[in-house]
DSSP file (Angstrom, degrees, kcal/mol; ACC not computed):
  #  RESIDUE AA STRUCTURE BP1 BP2  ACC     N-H-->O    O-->H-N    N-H-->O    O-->H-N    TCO  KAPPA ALPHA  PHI   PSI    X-CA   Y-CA   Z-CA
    1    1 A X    >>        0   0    0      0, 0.0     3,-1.6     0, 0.0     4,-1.1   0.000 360.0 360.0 360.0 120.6  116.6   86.8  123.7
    2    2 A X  T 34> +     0   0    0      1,-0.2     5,-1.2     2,-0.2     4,-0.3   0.779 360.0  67.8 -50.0 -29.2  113.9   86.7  120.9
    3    3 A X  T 345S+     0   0    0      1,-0.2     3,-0.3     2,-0.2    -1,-0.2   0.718  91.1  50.1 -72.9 -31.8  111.6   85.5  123.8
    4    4 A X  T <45S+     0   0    0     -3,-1.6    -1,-0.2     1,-0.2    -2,-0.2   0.590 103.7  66.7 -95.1 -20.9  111.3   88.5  126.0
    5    5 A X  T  <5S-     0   0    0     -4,-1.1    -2,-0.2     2,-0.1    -1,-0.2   0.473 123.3-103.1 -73.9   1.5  110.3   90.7  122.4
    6    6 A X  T   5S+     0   0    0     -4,-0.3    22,-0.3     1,-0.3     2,-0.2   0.127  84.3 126.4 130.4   4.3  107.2   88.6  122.4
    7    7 A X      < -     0   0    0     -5,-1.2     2,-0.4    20,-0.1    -1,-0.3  -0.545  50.4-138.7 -95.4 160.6  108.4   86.0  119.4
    8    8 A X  E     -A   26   0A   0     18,-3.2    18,-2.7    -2,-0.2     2,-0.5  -0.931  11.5-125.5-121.0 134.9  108.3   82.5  120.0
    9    9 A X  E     +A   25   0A   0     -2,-0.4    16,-0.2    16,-0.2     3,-0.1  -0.774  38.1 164.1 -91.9 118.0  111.2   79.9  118.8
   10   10 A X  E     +     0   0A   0     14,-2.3     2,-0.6    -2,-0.5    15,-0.2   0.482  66.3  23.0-101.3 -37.8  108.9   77.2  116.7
   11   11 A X  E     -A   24   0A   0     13,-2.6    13,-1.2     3,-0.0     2,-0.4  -0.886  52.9-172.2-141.3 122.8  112.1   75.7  115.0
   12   12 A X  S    S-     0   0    0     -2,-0.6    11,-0.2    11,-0.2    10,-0.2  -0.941  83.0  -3.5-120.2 145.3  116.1   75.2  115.2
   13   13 A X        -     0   0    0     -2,-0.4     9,-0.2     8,-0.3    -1,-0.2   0.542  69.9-162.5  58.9  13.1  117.9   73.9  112.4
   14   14 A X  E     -C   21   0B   0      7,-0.8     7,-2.3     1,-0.1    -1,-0.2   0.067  18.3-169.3   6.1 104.3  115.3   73.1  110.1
   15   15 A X  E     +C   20   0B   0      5,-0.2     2,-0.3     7,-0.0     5,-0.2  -0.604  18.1 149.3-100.7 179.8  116.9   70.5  107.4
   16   16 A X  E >   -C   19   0B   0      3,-0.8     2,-0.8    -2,-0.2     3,-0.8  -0.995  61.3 -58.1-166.5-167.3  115.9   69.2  104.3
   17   17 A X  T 3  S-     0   0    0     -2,-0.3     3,-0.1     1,-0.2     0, 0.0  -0.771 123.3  -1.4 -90.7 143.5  117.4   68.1  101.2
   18   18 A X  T 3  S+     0   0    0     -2,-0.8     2,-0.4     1,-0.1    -1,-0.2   0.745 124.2  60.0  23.2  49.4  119.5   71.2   99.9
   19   19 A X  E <   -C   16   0B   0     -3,-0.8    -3,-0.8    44,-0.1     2,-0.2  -0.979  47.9-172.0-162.3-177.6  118.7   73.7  102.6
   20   20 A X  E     -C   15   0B   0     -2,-0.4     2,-0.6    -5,-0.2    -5,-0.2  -0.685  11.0-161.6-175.8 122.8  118.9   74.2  106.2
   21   21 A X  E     -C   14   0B   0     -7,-2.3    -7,-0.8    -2,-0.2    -8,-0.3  -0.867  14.9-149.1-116.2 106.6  117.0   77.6  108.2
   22   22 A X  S    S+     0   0    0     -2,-0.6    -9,-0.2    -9,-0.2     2,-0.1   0.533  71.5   8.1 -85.8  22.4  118.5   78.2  111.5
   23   23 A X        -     0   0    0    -11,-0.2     2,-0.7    -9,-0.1   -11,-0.2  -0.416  55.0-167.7-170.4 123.2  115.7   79.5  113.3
   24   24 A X  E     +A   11   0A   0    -13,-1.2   -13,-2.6    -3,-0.2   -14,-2.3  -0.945  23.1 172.8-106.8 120.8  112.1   79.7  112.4
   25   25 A X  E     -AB   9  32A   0      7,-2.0     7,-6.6    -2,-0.7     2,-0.3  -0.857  17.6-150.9-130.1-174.4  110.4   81.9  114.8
   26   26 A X  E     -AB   8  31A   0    -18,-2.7   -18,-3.2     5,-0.2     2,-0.4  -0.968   6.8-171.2-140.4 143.4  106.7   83.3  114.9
   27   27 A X  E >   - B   0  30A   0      3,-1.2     3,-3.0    -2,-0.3   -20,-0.1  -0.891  68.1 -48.8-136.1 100.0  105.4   86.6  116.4
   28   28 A X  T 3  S-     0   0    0     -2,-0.4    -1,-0.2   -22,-0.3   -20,-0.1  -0.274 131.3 -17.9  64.9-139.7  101.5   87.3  116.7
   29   29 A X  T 3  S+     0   0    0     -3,-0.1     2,-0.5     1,-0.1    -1,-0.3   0.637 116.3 100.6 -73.8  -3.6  101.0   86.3  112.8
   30   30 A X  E <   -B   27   0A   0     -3,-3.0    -3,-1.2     2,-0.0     2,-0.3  -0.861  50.8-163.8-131.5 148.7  104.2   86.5  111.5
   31   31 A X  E     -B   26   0A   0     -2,-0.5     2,-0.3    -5,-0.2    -5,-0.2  -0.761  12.5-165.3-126.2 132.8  106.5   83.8  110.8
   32   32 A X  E     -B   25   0A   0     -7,-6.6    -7,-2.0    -2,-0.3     2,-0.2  -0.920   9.0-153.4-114.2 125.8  110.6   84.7  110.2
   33   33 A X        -     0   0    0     -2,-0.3    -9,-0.2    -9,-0.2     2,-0.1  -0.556  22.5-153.3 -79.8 179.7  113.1   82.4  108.8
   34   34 A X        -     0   0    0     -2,-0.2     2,-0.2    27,-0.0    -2,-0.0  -0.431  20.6-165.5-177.2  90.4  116.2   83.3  110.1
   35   35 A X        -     0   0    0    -13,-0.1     2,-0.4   -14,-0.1   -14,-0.1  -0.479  19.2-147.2 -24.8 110.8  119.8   82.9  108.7
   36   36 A X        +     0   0    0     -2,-0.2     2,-0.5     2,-0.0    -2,-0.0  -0.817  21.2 173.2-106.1 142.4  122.8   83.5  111.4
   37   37 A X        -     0   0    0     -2,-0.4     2,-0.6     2,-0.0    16,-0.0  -0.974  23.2-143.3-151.7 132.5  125.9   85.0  110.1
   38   38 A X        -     0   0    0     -2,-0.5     2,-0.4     0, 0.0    -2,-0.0  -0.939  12.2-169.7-120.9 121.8  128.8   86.1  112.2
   39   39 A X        -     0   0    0     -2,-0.6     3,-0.0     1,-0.2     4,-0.0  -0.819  15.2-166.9-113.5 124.3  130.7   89.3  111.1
   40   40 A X  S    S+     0   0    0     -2,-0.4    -1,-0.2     1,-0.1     2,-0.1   0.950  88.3  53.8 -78.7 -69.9  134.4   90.0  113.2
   41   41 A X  S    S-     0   0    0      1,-0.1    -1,-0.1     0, 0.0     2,-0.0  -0.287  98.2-110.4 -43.8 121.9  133.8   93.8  111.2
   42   42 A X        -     0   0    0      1,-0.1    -1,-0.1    -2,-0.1     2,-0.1  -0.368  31.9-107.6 -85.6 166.5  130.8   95.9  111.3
   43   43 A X        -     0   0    0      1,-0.2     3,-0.1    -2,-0.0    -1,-0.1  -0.444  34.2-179.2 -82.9 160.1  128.5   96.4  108.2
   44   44 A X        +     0   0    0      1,-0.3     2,-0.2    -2,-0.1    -1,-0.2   0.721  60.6  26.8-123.1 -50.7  128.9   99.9  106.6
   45   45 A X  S >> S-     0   0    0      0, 0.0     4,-1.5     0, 0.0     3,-1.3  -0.993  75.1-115.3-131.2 146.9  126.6  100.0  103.8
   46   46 A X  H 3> S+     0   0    0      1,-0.3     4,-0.9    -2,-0.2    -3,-0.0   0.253 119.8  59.8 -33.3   4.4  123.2   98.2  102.7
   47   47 A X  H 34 S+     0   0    0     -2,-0.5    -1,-0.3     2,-0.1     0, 0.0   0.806 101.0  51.2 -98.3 -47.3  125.1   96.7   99.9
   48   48 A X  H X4 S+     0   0    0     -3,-1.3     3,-0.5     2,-0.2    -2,-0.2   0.891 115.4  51.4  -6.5 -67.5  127.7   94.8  102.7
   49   49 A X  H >X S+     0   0    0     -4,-1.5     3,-1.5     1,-0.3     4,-0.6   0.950 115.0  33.1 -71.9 -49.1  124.1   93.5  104.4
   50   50 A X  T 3< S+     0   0    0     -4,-0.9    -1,-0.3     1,-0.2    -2,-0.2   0.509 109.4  73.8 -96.1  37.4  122.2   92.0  101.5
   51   51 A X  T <4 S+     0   0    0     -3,-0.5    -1,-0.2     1,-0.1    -2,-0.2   0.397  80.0  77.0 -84.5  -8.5  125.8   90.7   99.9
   52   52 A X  T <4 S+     0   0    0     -3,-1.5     2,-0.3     2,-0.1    -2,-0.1   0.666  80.7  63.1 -91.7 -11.9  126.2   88.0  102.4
   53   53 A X  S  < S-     0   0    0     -4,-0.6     2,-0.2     4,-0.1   -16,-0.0  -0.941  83.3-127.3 -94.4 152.9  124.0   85.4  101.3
   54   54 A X    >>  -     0   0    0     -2,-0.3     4,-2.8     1,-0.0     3,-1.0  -0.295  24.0-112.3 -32.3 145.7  124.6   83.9   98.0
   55   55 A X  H 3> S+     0   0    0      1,-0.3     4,-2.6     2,-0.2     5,-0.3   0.928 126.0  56.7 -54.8 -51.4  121.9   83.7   95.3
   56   56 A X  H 3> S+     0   0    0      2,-0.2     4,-1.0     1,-0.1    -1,-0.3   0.702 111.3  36.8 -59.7 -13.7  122.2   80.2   96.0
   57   57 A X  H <> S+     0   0    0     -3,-1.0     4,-3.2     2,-0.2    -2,-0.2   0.814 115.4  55.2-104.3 -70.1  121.5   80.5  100.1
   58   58 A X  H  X S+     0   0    0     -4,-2.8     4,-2.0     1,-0.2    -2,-0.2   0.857 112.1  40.0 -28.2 -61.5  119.1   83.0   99.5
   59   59 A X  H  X S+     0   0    0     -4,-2.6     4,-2.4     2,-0.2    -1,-0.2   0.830 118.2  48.7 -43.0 -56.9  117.2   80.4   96.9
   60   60 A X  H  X S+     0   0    0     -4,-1.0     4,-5.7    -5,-0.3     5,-0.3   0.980 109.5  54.4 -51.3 -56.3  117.9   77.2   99.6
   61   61 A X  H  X S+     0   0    0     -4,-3.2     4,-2.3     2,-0.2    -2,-0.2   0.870 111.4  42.6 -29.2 -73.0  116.4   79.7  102.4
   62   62 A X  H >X S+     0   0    0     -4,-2.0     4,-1.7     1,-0.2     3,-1.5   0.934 115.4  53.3 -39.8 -87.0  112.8   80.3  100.0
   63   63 A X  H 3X S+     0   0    0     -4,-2.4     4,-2.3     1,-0.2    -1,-0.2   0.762 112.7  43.4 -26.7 -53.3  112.9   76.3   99.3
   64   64 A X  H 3X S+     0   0    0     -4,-5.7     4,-1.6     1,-0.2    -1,-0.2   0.852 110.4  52.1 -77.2 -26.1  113.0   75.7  103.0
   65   65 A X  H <X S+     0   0    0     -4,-2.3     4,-1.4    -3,-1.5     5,-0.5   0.954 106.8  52.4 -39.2 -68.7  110.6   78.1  103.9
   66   66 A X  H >X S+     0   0    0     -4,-1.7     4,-5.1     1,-0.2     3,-1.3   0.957 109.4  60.6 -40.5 -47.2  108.0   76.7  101.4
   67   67 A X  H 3X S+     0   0    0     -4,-2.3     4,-1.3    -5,-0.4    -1,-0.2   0.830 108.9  30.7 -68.5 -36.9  108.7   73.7  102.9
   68   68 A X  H 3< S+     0   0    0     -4,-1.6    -1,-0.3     2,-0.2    -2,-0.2   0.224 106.6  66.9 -69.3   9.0  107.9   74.1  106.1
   69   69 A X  H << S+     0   0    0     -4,-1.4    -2,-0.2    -3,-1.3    -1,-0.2   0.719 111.2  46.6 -91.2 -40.8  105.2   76.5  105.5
   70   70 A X  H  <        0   0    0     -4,-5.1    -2,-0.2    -5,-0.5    -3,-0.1   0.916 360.0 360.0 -74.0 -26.5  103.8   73.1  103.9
   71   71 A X     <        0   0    0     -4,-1.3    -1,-0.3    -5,-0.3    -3,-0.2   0.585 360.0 360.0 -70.2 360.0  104.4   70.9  106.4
């Protein structure tokens, strides 16, 4: 539980028009988006890990960040 490591759940689901962050949480000053990805196989190499988002997810993620960073 994110809760007992000291970080605090601010946000679930976070929508917008073409994005969606499934968890913004916040620790002391710093604030995580947080994509959840469920793997049946574990990952092997750093190439595996940042190969599961799309350019395009990756891209949505930043946009929805910004957004709530503005709101």
């Amino acid at each position: 539980m994110p809760e007992r490591q000291g970080w605090t759940i601010k946000k679930q689901n976070f929508r917008g028009k073409g994005f969606e962050i499934d968890l913004i949480a916040q620790k002391a000053d710093t604030l995580s988006f947080v994509e959840v990805k469920l793997r049946k196989k574990p990952i092997k190499t750093n190439y595996e890990f940042f190969g599961l988002m799309s350019h395009q997810k990756r891209r949505a993620l930043y946009r929805g960040s910004q957004s709530y960073i503005l709101r």
